[in-house]
N, C-alpha and C positions, 0 to 999 in steps of 0.2 A: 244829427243827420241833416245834412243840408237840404234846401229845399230841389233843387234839380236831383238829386240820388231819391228821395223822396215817395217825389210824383214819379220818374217813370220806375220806381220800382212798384208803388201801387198802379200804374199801368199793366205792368208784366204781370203784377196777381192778377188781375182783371181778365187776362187774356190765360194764364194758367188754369183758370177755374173751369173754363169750357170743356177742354180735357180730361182732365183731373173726372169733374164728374160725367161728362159725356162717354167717355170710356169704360171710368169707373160704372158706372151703372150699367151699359155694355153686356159687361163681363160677368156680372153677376150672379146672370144666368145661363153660366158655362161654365167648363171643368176649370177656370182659372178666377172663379168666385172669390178667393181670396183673398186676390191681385184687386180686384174690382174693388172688395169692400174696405183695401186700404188706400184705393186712390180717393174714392167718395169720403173715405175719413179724412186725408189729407187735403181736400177740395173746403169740407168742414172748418179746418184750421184756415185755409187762406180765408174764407172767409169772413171768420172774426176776425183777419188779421185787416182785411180789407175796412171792416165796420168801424175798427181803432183807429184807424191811421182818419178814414171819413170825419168820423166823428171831432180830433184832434184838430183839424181843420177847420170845421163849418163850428164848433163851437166857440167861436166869437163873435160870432154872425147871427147865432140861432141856436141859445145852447138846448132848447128844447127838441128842436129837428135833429138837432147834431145825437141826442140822447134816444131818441125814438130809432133814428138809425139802428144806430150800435144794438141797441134792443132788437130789431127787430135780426140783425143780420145774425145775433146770436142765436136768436129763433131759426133762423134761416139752417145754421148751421146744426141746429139738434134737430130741425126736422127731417134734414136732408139723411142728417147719421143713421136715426129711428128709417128714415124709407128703406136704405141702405141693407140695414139690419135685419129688418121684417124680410125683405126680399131673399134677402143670402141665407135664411133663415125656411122659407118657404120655400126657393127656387123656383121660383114664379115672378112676374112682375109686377103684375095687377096687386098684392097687398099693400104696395109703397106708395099708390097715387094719390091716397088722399096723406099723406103727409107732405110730399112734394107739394102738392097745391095749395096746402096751408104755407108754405115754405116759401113759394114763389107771391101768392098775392099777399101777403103780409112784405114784404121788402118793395113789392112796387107801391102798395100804399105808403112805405116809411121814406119811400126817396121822392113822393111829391114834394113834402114841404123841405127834404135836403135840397134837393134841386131849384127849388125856388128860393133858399135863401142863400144857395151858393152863387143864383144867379143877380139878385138884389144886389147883392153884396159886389159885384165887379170881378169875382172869383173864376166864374163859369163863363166864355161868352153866350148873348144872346141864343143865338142861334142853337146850338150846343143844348143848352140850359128848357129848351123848346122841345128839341127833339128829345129828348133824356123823359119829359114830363108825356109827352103824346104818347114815345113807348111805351112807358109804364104803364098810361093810362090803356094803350090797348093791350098790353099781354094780360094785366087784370083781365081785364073782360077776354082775352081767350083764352088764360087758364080759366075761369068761370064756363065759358061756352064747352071747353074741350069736359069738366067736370059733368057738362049736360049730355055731352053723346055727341057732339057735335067738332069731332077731333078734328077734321079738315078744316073747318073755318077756326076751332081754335088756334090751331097754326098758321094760319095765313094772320089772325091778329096779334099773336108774338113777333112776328117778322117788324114790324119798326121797335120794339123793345130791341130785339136781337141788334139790327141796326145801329142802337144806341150804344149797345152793349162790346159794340165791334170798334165804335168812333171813337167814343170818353177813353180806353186806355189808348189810343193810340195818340188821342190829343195829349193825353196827359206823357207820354213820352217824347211829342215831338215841340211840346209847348212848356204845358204843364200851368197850376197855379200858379209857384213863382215866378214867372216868369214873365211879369206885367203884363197880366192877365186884364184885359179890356172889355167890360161888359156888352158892349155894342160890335166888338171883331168877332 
């Protein structure tokens, strides 16, 4: 696969996944639970697909970040299935939070060091590479906060993660890696 077909198609995961499980999980707790628990599964698969393709990438650069990734997006994706499950399973929402949470701050701690070695590396630009590490570092701390009771500030500190999470595939479609990528543009 070439590298322009590449990146924006892990673009396009990036932007499916929002979907996929914002809907998915939605739905779960409605007469079309079904529907739900196989968008959240299929959200699952992009997921890994998105941690392979990462990792495939950054591991020249960082094969240890590059591995923590993929580890953790694999976590990502069974914790997300298990939240998934319990839910559709209960028909409630509230059993799935704490695996979501485990699911979400496990992948923002494993994209600090992606992020910073994609950025070393003249892969990511600067700027890019900055905002990607500040989100992460705040949606940790508001899934943490939201974990405390504190659901309105936890969401208002997802908002630069989400940010990042809107920017990187859109970069990555309209740019991309190969695409002499310049650490300082």
């Amino acid at each position: 696969m070439n590298t322009t077909v590449r990146d924006r198609s892990l673009g396009l995961l990036f932007l499916a996944a929002f979907p996929l499980y914002g809907v998915g999980s939605g739905l779960l707790v409605t007469e079309s639970a079904s529907l739900g628990l196989s968008l959240v599964l299929a959200n699952s698969l992009v997921v890994l697909v998105i941690g392979r393709i990462l990792q495939t990438i950054a591991s020249p650069y960082g094969g240890a970040a590059a591995n923590l990734y993929l580890v953790a997006r694999l976590l990502e994706a069974v914790f997300l299935g298990v939240s998934a499950a319990v839910v559709y399973r209960a028909g409630v929402a509230a059993p799935g939070a704490p695996y979501y949470r485990i699911a979400m701050i496990g992948l923002g701690i494993a994209s600090l060091p992606l992020l910073s070695v994609l950025t070393r590396a003249g892969r990511l630009p600067t700027w890019l590479g900055r905002l990607g590490i500040a989100g992460y570092l705040a949606l940790i701390c508001g899934i943490v906060a939201d974990g405390f009771g504190a659901a309105d500030f936890g969401l208002l500190l997802m908002v630069p993660g989400a940010l990042f999470e809107v920017t990187f595939p859109v970069w990555l479609i309209v740019r991309g890696f190969g695409r002499g990528t310049i650490a300082g543009s």
